[in-house]
C-alpha positions as CSV (number, residue, x, y, z in Angstrom):
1,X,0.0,0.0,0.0
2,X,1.5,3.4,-1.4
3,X,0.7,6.5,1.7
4,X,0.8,9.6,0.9
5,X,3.1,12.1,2.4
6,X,0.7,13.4,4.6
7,X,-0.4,9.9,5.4
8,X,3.1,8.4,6.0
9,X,3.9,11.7,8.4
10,X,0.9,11.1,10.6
11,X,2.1,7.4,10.9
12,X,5.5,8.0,11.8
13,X,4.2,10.8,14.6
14,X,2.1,8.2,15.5
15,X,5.1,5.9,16.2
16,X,7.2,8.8,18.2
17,X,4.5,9.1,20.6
18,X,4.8,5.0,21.1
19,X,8.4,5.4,21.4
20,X,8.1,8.0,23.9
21,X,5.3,6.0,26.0
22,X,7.4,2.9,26.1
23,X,10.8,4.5,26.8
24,X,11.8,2.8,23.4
25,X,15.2,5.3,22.7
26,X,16.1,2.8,19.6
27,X,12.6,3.8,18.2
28,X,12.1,6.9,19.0
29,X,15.6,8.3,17.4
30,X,14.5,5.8,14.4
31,X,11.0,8.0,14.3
32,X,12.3,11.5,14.7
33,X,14.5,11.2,11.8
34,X,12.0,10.0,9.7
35,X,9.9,13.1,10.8
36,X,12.8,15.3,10.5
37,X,13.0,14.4,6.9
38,X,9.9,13.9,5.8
39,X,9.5,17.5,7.2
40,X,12.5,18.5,4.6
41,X,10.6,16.4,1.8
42,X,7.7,18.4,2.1
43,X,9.7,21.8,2.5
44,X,9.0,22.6,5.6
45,X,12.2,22.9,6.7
46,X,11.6,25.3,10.2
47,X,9.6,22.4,11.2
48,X,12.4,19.2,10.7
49,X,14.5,21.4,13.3
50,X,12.3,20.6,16.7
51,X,12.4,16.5,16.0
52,X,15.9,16.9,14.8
53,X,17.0,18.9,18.1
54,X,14.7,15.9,20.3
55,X,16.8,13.2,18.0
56,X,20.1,15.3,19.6
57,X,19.4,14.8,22.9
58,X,18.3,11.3,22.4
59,X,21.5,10.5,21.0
60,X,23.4,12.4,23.8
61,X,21.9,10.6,26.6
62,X,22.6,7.5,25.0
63,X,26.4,8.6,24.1
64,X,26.1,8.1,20.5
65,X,29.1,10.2,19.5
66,X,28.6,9.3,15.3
67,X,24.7,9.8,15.6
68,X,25.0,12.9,17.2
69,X,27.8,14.2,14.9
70,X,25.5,13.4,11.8
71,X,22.7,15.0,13.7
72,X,24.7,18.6,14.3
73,X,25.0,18.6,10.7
74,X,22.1,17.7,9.4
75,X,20.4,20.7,11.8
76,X,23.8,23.3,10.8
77,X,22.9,23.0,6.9
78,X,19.0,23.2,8.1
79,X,20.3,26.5,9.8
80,X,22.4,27.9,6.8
81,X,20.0,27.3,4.4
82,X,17.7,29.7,6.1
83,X,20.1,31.9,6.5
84,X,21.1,30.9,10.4
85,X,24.3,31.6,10.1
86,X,25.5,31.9,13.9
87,X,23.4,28.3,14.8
88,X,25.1,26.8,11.9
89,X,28.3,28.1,13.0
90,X,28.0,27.1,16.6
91,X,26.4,23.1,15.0
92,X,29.6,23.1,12.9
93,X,32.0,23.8,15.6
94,X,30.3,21.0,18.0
95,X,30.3,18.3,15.1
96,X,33.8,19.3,14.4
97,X,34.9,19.1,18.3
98,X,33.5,15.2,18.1
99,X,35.2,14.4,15.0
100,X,38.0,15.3,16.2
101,X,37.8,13.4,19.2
102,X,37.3,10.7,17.0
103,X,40.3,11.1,14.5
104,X,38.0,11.7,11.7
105,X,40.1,13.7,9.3
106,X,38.1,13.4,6.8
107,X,34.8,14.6,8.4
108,X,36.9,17.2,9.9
109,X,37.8,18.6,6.3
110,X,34.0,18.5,5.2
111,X,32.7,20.1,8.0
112,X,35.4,22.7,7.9
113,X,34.0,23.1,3.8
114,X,30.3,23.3,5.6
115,X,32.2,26.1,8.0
116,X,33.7,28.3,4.9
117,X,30.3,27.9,2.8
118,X,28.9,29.5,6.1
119,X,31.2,32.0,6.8
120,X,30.9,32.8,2.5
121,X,27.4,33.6,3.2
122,X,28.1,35.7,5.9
123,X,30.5,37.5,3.5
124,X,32.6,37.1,6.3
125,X,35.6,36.7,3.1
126,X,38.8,36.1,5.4
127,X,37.3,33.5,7.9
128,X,35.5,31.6,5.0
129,X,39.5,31.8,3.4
130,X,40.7,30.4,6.8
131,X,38.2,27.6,6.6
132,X,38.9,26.2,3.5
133,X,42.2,26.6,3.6
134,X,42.4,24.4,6.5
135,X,40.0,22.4,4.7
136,X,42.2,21.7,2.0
137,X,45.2,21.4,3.8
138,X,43.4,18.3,5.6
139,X,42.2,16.8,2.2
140,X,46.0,17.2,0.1
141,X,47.8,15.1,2.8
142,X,44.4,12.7,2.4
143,X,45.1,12.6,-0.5
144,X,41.4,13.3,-1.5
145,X,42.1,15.3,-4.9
146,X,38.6,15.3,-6.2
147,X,37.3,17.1,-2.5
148,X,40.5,19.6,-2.6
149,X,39.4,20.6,-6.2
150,X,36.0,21.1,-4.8
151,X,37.5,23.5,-2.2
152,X,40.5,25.4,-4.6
153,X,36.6,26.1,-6.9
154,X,35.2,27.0,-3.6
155,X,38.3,29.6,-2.8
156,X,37.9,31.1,-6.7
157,X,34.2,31.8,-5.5
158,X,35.7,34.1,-2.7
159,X,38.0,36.1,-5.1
160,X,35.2,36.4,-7.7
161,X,33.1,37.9,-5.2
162,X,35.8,40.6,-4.0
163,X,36.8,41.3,-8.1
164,X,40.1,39.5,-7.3
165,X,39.9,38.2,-10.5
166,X,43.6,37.1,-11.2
167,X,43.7,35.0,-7.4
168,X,40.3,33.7,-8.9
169,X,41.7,32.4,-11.9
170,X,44.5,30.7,-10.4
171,X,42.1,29.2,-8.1
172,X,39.8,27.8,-10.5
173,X,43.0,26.8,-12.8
174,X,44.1,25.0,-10.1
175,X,40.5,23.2,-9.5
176,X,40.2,22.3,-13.3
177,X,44.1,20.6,-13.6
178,X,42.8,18.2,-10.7
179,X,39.6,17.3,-12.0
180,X,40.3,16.9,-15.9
181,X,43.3,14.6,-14.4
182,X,40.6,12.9,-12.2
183,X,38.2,12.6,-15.3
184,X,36.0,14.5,-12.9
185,X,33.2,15.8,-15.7
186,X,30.5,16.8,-13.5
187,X,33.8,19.2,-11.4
188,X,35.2,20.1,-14.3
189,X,31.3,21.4,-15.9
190,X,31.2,23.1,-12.9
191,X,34.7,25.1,-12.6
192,X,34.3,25.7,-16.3
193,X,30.9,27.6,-15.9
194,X,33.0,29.6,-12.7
195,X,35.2,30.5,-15.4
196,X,32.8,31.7,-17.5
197,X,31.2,34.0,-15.2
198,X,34.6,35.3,-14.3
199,X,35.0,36.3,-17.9
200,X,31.4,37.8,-18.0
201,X,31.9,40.1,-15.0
202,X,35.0,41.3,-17.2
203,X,33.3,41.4,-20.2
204,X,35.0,39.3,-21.8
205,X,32.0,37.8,-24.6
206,X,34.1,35.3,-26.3
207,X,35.8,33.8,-23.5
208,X,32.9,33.5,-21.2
209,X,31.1,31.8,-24.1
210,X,33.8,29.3,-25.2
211,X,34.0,28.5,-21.4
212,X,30.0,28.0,-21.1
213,X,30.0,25.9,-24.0
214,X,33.1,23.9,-23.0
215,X,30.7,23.7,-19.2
216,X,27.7,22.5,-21.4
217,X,29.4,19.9,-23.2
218,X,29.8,18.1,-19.8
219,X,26.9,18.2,-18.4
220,X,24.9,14.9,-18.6
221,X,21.2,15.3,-20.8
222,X,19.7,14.3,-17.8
223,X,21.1,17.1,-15.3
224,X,18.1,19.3,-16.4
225,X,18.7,22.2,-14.0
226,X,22.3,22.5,-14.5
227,X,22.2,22.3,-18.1
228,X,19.2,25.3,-18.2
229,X,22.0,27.6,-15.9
230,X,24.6,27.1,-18.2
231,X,22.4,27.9,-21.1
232,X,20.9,31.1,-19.7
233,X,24.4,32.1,-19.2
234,X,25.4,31.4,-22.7
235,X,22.9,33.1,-23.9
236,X,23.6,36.0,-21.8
237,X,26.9,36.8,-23.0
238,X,25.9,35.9,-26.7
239,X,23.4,38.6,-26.2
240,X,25.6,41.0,-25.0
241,X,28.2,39.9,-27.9
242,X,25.7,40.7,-30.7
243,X,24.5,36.9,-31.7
244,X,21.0,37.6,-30.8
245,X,19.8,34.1,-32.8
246,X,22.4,32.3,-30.6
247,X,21.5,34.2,-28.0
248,X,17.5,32.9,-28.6
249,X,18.3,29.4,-29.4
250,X,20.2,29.2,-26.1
251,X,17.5,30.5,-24.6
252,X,15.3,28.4,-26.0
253,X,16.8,25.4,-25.0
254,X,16.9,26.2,-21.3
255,X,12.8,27.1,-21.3
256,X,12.2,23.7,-22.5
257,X,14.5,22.0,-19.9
258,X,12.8,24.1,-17.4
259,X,9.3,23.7,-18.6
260,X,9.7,19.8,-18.4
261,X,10.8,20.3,-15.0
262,X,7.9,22.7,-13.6
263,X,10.7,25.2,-12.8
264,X,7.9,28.3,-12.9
265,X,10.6,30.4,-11.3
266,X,13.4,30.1,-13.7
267,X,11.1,29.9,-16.9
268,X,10.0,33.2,-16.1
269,X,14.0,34.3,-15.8
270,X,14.3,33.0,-19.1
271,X,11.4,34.4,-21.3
272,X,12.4,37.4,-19.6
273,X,15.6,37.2,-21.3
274,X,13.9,36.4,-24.3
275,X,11.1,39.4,-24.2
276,X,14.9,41.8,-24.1
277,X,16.0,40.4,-27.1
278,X,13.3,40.8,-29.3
279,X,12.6,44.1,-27.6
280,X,16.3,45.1,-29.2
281,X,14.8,43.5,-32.9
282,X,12.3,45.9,-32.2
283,X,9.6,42.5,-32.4
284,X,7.2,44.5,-30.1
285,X,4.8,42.3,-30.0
286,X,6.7,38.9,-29.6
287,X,8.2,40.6,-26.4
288,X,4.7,41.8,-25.0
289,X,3.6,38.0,-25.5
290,X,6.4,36.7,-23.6
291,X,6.5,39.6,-21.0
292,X,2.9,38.6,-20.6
293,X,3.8,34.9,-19.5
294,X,6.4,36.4,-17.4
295,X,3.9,38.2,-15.5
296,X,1.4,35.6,-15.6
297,X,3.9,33.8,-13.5
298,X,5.0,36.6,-11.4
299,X,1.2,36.7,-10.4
300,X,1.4,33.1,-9.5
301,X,4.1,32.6,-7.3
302,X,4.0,36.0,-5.7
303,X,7.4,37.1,-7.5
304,X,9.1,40.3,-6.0
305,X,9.6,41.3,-9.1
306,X,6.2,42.0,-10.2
307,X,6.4,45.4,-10.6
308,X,9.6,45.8,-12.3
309,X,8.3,43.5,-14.8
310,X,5.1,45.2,-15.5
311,X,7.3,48.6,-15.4
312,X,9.2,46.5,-18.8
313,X,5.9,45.8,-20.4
314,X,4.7,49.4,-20.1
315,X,8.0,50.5,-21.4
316,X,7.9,47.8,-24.5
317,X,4.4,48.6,-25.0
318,X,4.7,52.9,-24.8
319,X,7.2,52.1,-27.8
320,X,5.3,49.6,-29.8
321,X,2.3,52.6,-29.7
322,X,4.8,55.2,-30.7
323,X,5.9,53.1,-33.8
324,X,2.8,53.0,-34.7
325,X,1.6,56.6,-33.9
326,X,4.5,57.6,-36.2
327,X,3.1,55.3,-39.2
328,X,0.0,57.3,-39.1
């Protein structure tokens, strides 16, 4: 018998409350992760943090050093992904504290990555250097090359970020060298499109387009959402290098991807993109159509940027009325 997710919650509450009643601690940690990610499942993220936090202390009482390590950091990437930085932070630290207890290197060095990704979104830029710095220190004499590419791609993020773009190359340089010698193709798609934006913010058309297509070429058919990013930012700098019918085709492509994949959100990104090119052919109506559906999905999903996009549809339609005023 298939339950649904609603269903399958209200069992597994059901069997924490049993848990609880019987003093069953095997059962009731069993339970609350269950709920804790069926919570996630659903999106409700806010709400997996109380059963995670209960699953903590179970795990404490009972001196499970490896549960509760998993536990901090399933509840500090809860925390940074809601932008909780200083909970993170302080989950982080305590998983660390017990994995190094333990000897675990190697946890140590991901949790340390989990540390710079927080401190990153802090834009706290030195601290999130320290971190993965340490980090990759760990993973070089682990010899784990594929995680200490992961890490140098992680550091060219930081000097993107501050327009240190000559440390950022080298970083990303050195992240590529390890995963093309790794055969690492889903690293390598991704440095490659870091690369590419690096050239964008310089304005560099060409090379950020060589580099996109180079990313694209990686990327398996089925990695839908990856492949639609890289396209959008293909066609961006095609756009902005004059190949408006490359430009569209790229575009193109990624609606479809994103269509198959109910992606409402970055569909409307896209014919966005779309509605500006034919705005620049001076195809007034094609953009109004597409500035429509953009719109359309604004209203749907309660998009912020409502407004701005009806302030582009009033601005494409004020000049399709003065073309034609001027026919007349």
């Amino acid at each position: 018998m298939n339950l649904s997710s609603a269903e399958l919650l209200a069992f597994v509450l059901a069997e924490t409350e049993r848990a609880r009643a019987e003093g069953d601690r095997e059962l009731l940690a069993a339970a609350l992760f269950q709920t804790a990610m069926l919570y996630q499942q659903q999106g409700n993220a806010m709400k997996a943090i109380a059963p995670f936090q209960e699953l903590l202390a179970v795990q404490e009482s009972a001196q499970d050093r490896q549960g509760m390590i998993a536990t901090l950091l399933f509840l500090g990437e809860l925390y940074r992904r809601q932008g909780g930085w200083h909970q993170a932070l302080g989950l982080y630290d305590r998983a660390r504290t017990l994995q190094e207890a333990a000897n675990d290197r190697s946890g140590v060095a991901a949790t340390l990555g989990s540390i710079g990704v927080t401190y990153e979104g802090m834009e706290m830029w030195e601290e999130a250097l320290n971190a993965y710095q340490h980090s990759l220190t760990i993973k070089e004499s682990l010899g784990d090359t594929r995680g200490a590419a992961f890490i140098w791609n992680n550091i060219g993020n930081i000097h993107a970020k501050r327009r240190q773009s000559e440390e950022a190359f080298d970083a990303y340089r050195k992240s590529l060298a390890i995963q093309e010698s790794a055969g690492d193709r889903l690293g390598q798609s991704i440095t490659l499109a870091n690369l590419a934006a690096l050239h964008q913010h310089r304005e560099e058309w060409n090379k950020a387009s060589n580099r996109y297509r180079e990313s694209l070429s990686l990327i398996g058919e089925e990695d839908h959402q990856r492949r639609a990013a890289t396209l959008n930012g293909l066609g961006f700098v095609l756009k902005k290098a004059g190949h408006l019918e490359e430009a569209m085709a790229a575009y193109q492509e990624a609606l479809l991807l994103l269509e198959a994949a109910g992606d409402l959100l970055r569909s409307s990104v896209i014919l966005h993109n779309m509605a500006l090119i034919h705005e620049e052919q001076k195809e007034w109506r094609e953009a109004l159509r597409l500035m429509e559906q953009v719109i359309a999905i604004d209203k749907r999903i309660g998009h912020p940027d409502l407004k701005q996009d009806m302030e582009v549809f009033r601005r494409i339609r004020s000049r399709l009325d003065a073309e034609r005023d001027a026919r007349q």
